[in-house]
N, C-alpha and C positions, 0 to 999 in steps of 0.2 A: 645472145651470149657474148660476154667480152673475151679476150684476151686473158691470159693468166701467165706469169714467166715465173719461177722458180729458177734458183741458182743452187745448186752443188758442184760437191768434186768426188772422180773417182781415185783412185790411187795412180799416181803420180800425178796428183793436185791435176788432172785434167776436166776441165771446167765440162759440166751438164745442164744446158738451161733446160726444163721440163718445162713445155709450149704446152698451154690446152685453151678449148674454145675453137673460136675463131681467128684465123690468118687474114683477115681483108683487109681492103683499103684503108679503113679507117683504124686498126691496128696495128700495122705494120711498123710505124714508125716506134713502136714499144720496143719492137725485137732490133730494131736495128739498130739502136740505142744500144741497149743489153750487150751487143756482140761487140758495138762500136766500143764499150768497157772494156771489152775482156783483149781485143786486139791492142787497145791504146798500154795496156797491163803487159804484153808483151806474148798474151798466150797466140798462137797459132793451131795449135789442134783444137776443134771446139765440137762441140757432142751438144745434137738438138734434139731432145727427145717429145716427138710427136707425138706420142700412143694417146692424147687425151685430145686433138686437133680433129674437130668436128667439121670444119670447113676452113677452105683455103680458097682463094681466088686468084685473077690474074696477076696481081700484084703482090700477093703469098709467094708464089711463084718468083716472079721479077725479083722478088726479095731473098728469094733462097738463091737462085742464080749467082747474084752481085753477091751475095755471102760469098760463096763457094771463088768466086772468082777472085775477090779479096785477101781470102785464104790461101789460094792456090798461090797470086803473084806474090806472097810474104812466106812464100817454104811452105807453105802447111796443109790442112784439109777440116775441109768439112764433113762430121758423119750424121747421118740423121736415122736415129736409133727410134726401133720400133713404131714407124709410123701407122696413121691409123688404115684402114683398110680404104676411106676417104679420101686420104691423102695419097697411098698409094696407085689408088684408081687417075686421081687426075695425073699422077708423075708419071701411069704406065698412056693414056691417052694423048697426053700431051709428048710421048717419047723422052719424058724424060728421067726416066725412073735408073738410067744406065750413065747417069751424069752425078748421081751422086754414090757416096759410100754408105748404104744400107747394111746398120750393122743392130745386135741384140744386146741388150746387158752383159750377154756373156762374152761378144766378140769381140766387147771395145782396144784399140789396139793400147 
């Protein structure tokens, strides 16, 4: 399965890309694109919504990291809205589940 990004906004035009599929290697550089948009646009809050992310890899990872990291040194945040229970299993094994802002539709700030 490939990769799939969708682009929305919720109110106050805060940008939602909807991730589904797969996060690998060979992927990756889709999303980073996508974000590399919305930063070069001037957005710094960005909302990744995982709930359809069937698999993620090391480099899924790598990639949300450097997201987050990018965001953080420009003022801002990364949230990653409803991930899938796949995606929450490697962020809780890999300890990194407490590095990002896990948020619902309803909490987006």
């Amino acid at each position: 399965m490939s990769l799939s990004i969708n682009l929305k906004y919720f109110p106050k035009e805060l940008p939602v890309l909807e991730v589904s599929g797969e996060l690998e290697v060979s992927s990756t550089q889709r999303l980073e694109q996508a974000v590399e948009s919305l930063m070069q646009e001037g957005y710094t809050q960005i909302v990744l919504s995982m709930e359809d992310v069937d698999y993620i890899d090391s480099s899924g990872l790598r990639l949300l990291l450097e997201i987050r990291r990018k965001l953080m040194d420009s003022g801002g945040k990364l949230h990653v809205m409803n991930p899938s229970p796949r995606v929450l299993r490697v962020l809780s094994i890999t300890r990194l589940l407490n590095s990002f802002s896990i948020v619902s539709k309803d909490s987006i700030p």
